[in-house]
C-alpha angles and dihedrals in degrees: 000000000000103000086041089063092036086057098045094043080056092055099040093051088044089051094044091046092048100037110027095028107034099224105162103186113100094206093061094042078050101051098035088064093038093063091039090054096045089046095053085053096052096044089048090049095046084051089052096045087046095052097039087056094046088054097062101054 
């Protein structure tokens, strides 16, 4: 589930940099998805781990 939301967040964020806000590089388009996608993956790994802990007390 995890990797599912981390590609869509990368395409969403692509879509929304090329189309509402009318960036045309495609290295920032590029690097801006990029860190949303990685972002989303790390927030949905520290909210696992979190969870995971908190279950065994």
């Amino acid at each position: 589930m995890q990797e599912v939301l981390t590609a869509v967040t990368y395409l969403v964020v692509w879509l929304i940099c090329g189309k509402i806000i009318g960036i045309e590089s495609g290295l920032t388009k590029l690097l801006i998805s990029l860190g949303a996608a990685v972002g989303v993956y790390i927030l949905m790994a520290v909210k696992g781990h979190k969870e995971k802990e908190q279950e065994k007390e």
